[in-house]
C-alpha positions, 0 to 999 in steps of 0.5 A: 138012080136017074141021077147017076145015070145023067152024071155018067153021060155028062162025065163021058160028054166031049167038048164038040157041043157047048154046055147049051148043046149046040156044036161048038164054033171054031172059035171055042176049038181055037181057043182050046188048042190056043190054050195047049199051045199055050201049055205046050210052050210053057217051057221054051221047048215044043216038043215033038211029043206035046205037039202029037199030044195036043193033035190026038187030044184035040181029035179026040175030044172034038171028035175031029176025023180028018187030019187035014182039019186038025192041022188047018185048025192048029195052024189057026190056034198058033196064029191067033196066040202068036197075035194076041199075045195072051190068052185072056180072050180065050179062057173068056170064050172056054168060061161061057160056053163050056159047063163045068164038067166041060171044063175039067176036061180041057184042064185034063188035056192040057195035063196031058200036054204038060205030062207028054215029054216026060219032063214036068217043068215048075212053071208048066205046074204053075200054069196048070194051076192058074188054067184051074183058077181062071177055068173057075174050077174048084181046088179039088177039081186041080188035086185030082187031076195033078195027082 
């Protein structure tokens, strides 16, 4: 019984705390949006609805109030992909603060992403699937989430 009451307060956890249960740095919330931009552009096209799709994500899920924040925070995540080129470092920094559970969740945001304009291109599939894979998340984890 104790059991499955802390496994349902950890599948409701949101990322604004690590997997040690400190507040999550900037540098993890850049490395998520960095990770949906990723998403998002995935297919030469960002489109309007992705976009909107990663603010309310991201909001959400890092319980961010103010829209102010949100912008300044994405506008850093677009710098930090455009100057990095890839996003080696970023998975690196989502694989040792975030707990399993934690990490799921950021693979179901950026299913979102892929899934907001309606059109679900082969190789945003493709790159669901390598985020699983470099997010160290079961296959089972990645059939479920893509069914």
């Amino acid at each position: 019984m104790f059991k499955k009451i802390v496994d349902l307060f950890e599948t409701e956890q949101e990322l604004n705390l690590n997997q040690d249960g400190t507040a999550t740095k900037e540098e993890l919330l850049v490395a998520c949006g960095v990770l949906l931009l990723e998403m998002s552009g995935r297919d030469e096209d960002f489109a309007p609805e992705e976009v909107k799709t990663i603010f309310r994500v991201m909001k959400e899920k890092f319980q961010i109030e103010d829209d102010n924040s949100m912008m300044q925070l994405l506008e850093k995540a677009q710098n930090e992909r455009e100057a990095q080129g890839k996003i080696d470092s970023f998975i690196a920094e989502i694989n040792s603060s975030y707990s399993q559970k934690q990490k799921t969740v950021v693979l179901e945001m950026a299913r979102e992403v892929m899934l907001a304009d309606g059109q679900v291109e082969t190789d945003e599939k493709k790159f669901l699937k390598q985020i699983a894979v470099r997010l160290q998340l079961p296959d089972e984890v990645f059939k479920k989430i893509i069914e």
